[in-house]
N, C-alpha and C positions, 0 to 999 in steps of 0.2 A: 268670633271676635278676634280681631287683629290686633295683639299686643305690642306696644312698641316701650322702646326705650331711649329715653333722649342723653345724649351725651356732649357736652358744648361747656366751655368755662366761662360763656357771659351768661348770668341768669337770667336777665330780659329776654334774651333770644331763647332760652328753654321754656318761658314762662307765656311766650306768645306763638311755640311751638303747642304747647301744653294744650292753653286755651281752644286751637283751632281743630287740632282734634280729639280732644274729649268730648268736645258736643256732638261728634258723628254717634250715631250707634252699634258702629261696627267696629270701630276702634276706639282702645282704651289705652293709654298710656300706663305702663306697670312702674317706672322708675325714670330719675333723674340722677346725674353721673354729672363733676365739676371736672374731671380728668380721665385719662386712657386707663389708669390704674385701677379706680374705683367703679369707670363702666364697665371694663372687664371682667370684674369681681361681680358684678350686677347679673353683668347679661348668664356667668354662671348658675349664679341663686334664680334670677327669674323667668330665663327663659325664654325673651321675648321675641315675636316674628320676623319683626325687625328692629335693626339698631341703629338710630342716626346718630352720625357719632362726624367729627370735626376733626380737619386735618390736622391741623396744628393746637396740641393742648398741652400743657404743661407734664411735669411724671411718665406719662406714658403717650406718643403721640397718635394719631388716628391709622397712618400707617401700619405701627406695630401692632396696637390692639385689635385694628382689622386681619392681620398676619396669626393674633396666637387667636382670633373667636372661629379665622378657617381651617388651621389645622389642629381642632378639635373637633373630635369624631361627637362627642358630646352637643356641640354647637350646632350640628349642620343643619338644622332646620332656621337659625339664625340669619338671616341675609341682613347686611351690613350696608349701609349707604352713607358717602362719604358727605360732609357737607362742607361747605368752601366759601369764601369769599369770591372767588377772582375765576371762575368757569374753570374750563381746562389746562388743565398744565402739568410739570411732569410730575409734582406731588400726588394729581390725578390719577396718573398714570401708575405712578408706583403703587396705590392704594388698589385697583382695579387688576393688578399681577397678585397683588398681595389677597383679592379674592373678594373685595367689593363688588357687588352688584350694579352699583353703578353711582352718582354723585347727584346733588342739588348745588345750586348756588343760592347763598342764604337769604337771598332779596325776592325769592319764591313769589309767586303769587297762590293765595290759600286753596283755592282749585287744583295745583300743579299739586300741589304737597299735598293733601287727600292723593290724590291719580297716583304719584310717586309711590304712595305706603304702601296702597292696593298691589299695583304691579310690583313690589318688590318682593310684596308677602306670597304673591303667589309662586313668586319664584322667574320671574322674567328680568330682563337687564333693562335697566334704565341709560341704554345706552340710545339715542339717536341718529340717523345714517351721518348729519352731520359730526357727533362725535367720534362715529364708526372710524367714518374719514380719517380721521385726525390721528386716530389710533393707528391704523395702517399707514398712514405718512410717516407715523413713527417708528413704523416696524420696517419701513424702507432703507434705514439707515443700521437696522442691527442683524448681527448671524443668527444664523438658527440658533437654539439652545439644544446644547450636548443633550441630549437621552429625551426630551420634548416627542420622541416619536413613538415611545413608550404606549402603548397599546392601540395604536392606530390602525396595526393589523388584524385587529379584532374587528374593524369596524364595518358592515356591507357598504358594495359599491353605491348603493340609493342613501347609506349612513353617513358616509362623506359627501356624498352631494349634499346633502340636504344640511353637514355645518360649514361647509363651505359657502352658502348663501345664506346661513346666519352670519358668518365674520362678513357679509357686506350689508348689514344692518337691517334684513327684510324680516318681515312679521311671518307668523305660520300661513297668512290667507296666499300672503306674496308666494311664500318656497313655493306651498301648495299647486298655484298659479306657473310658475317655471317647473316643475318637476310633474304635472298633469296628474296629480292627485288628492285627495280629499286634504283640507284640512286637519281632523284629526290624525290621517294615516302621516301628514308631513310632522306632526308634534309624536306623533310615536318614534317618528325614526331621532327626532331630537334629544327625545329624554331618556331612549338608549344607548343612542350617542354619548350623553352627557355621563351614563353612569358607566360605561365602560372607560372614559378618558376620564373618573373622577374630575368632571367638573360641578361644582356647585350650583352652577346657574350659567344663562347665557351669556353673562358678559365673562366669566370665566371661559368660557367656552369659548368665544373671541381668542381672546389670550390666545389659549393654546393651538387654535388654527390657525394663530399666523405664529408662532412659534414654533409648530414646530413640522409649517412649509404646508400646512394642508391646503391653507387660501396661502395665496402668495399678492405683495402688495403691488407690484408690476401687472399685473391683472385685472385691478380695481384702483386705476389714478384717483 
């Protein structure tokens, strides 16, 4: 069972989040949050797999709250998905450093938003190559980050291949497919990737390949 947790300050839009997935059987909604404050305080008490939680909310905004549910060691089974009116931008963006998983636009269609909870919960980025894009056009224009390099020499030569063609938004079949190896052996080399550069998930994972120069954005127009 896939627990979630809805965080948004218009009720309508919780209550017709609510609706569409409590009739799955695999997901159960645990709680409803009107602010960053009070989901916060939630996603503590209950735990939940995922947390959709809204950029912009009064008290405490989606940003921050997505910042204190990732740096708690308590949390980390929590993946966070940011939800927004207006697609990508750099609020986006800040919430995705900040250790989102990755974002919905709130005009969803009910198919998408099932598909989103699933792969959040499992732990994958809801990022798209078109968004990938967007992110690395954005990292074209900034320096590396000071100390971003921080355990990269832990990682094997097949370890950085293989997030390297994650920050260009491929799936495991894809690396698999470039790198001439099974699909599980390309998610192995991922998920020790991931826990040697403490990242959460892959779209954290992104982040910090182009942060700190592993993908580089002059490589992937």
């Amino acid at each position: 069972m896939i627990r979630v947790l809805l965080v948004d300050d218009q009720p309508l839009l919780r209550s017709g989040f609510r609706a569409l997935l409590d009739i799955e059987d695999d997901i159960e909604v645990v709680g409803e949050a009107a602010d960053g404050q009070e989901g916060l305080a939630l996603t503590r008490e209950l735990l939940p797999d995922v947390a959709l939680i809204d950029i912009q909310m009064p008290v405490v905004d989606g940003i921050e709250a997505t910042r204190l549910i990732a740096a708690d060691p308590a949390l980390a089974q929590t993946h966070v998905v940011i939800l927004t009116n207006y697609g990508f931008d750099e609020y986006v963006f800040d919430a995705l450093r900040a250790g989102a998983a990755g974002f919905l636009v709130k005009d969803i269609v009910p198919e998408d938003l099932l598909h989103a909870v699933r792969v959040a919960a499992r732990g994958d980025a809801l990022l798209s190559p078109s968004i990938t894009r967007k992110l690395i056009n954005r990292y074209v224009t900034l320096p590396l980050r000071t100390g971003a390099e921080t355990g990269l020499e832990e990682l094997t030569n097949r370890e950085r291949e293989a997030v390297a063609l994650v920050a260009q938004g491929l799936s495991n079949d894809q690396i698999a497919d470039r790198m001439v190896i099974s699909p599980l052996t390309a998610k192995t080399h991922i998920n020790r990737a991931m826990a040697k550069l403490h990242a959460r998930d892959r779209a954290q994972l992104v982040v910090l390949a182009y942060e700190s120069g592993l993908a580089t954005p002059r490589n992937h127009p």
